[in-house]
GUSE-12695 format. One record per atom (N, C-alpha, C, CB): x, y, z; residue in one letter. Coordinates in steps of 0.2 Angstrom, whole numbers, padded with zeros to 4 digits, always signed. Glycine has a CB too. Example, Ala and Ser with C-alpha at 12.3 -4.5 7.8 and 13.67 -1.06 7.14 Angstrom:
2
+0066-0028+0039A+0062-0022+0039A+0066-0016+0039A+0057-0022+0045A+0064-0011+0035S+0068-0005+0036S+0064+0000+0039S+0070-0003+0029S
//
This chain:
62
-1086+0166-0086X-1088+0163-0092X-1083+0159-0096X-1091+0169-0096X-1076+0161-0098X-1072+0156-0101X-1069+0153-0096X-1068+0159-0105X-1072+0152-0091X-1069+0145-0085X-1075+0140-0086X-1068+0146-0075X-1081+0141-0088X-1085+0138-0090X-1086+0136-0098X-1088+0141-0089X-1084+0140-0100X-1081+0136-0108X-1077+0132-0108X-1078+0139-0112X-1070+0133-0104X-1066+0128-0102X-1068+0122-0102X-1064+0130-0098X-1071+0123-0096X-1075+0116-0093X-1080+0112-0100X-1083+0120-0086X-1081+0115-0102X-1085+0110-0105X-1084+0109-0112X-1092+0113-0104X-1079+0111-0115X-1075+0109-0119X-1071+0103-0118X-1072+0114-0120X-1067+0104-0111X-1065+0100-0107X-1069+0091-0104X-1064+0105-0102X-1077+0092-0104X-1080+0088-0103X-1081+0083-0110X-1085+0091-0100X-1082+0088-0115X-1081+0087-0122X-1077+0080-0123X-1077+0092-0123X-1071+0083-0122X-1063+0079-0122X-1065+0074-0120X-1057+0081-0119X-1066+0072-0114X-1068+0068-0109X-1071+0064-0112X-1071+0070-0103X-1078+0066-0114X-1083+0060-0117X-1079+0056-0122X-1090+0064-0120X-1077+0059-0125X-1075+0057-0133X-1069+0051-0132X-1071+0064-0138X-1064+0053-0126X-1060+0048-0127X-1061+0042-0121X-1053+0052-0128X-1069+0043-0117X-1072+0038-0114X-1077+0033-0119X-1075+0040-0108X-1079+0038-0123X-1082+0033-0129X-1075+0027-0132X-1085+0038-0135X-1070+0032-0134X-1064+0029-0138X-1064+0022-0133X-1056+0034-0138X-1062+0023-0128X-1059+0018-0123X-1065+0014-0121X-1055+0021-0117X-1070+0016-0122X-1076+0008-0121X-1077+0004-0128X-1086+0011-0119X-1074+0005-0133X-1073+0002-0140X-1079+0006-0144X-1075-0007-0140X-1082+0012-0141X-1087+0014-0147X-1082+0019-0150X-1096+0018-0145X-1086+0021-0157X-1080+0025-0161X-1080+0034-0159X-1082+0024-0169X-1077+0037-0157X-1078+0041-0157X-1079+0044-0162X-1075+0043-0154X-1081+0052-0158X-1083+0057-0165X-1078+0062-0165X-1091+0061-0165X-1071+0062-0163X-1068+0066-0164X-1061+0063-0164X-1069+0070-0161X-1057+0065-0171X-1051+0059-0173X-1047+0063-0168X-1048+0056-0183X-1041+0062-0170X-1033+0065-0166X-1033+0073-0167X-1024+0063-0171X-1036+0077-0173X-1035+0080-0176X-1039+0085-0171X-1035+0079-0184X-1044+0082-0171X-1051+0086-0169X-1049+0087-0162X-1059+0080-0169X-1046+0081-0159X-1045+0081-0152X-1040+0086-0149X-1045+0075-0149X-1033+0088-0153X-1029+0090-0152X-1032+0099-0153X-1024+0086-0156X-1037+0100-0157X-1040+0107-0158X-1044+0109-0153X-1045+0108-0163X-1046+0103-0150X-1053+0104-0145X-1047+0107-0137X-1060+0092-0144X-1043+0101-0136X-1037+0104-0131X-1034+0110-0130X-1032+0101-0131X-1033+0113-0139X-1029+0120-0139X-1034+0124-0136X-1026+0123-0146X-1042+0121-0137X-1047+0128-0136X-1049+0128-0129X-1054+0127-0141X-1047+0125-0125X-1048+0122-0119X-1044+0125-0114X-1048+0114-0119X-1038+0125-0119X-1028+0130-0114X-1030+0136-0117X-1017+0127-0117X-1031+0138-0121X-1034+0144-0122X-1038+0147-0120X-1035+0144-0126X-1043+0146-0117X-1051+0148-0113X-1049+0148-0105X-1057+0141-0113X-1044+0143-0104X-1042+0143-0097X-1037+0149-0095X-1038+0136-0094X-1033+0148-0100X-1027+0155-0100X-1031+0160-0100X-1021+0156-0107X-1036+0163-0104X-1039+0169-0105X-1044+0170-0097X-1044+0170-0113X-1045+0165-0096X-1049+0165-0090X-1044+0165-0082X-1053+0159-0091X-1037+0164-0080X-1035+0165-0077X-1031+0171-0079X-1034+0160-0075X-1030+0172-0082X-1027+0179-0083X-1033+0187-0084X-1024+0178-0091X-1038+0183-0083X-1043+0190-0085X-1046+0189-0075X-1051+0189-0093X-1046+0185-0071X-1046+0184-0064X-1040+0187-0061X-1046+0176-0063X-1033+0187-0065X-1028+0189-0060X-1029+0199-0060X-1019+0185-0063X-1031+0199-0068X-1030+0207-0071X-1037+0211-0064X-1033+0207-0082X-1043+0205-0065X-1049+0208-0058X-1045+0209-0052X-1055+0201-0056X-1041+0205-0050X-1038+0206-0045X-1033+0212-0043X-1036+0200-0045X-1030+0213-0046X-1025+0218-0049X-1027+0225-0046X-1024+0219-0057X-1034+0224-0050X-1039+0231-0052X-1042+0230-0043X-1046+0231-0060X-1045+0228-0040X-1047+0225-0034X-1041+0229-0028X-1046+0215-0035X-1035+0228-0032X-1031+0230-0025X-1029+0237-0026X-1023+0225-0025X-1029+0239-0032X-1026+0245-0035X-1030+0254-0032X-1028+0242-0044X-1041+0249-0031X-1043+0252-0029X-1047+0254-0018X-1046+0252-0034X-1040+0249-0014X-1038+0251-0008X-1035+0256-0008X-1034+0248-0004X
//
């Protein structure tokens, strides 16, 4: 679920700064975009860290 938030937060970004770069205006300035990234490293970190903690638990019960 938050690798999928990730993702599409992530897709997000993407759009916004392929709009920027085809000359239309984006809808999200520096400010916006620099929030939308933290929420993106954030989602991925909770999400690779909550994968390793499954894993842990995975080995724990061999």
């Amino acid at each position: 679920m938050l690798l999928a938030i990730a993702s599409v937060l992530f897709a997000i970004f993407v759009t916004n700064v392929a709009i920027g770069s085809f000359g239309g205006s984006p809808f999200l300035g520096n400010v916006g975009e620099m929030l939308l990234l933290f929420a993106v490293s954030i989602a991925f970190v909770a999400a690779v860290l909550r994968g390793e903690a499954d894993e842990k638990i995975r080995q724990e019960q061999r």
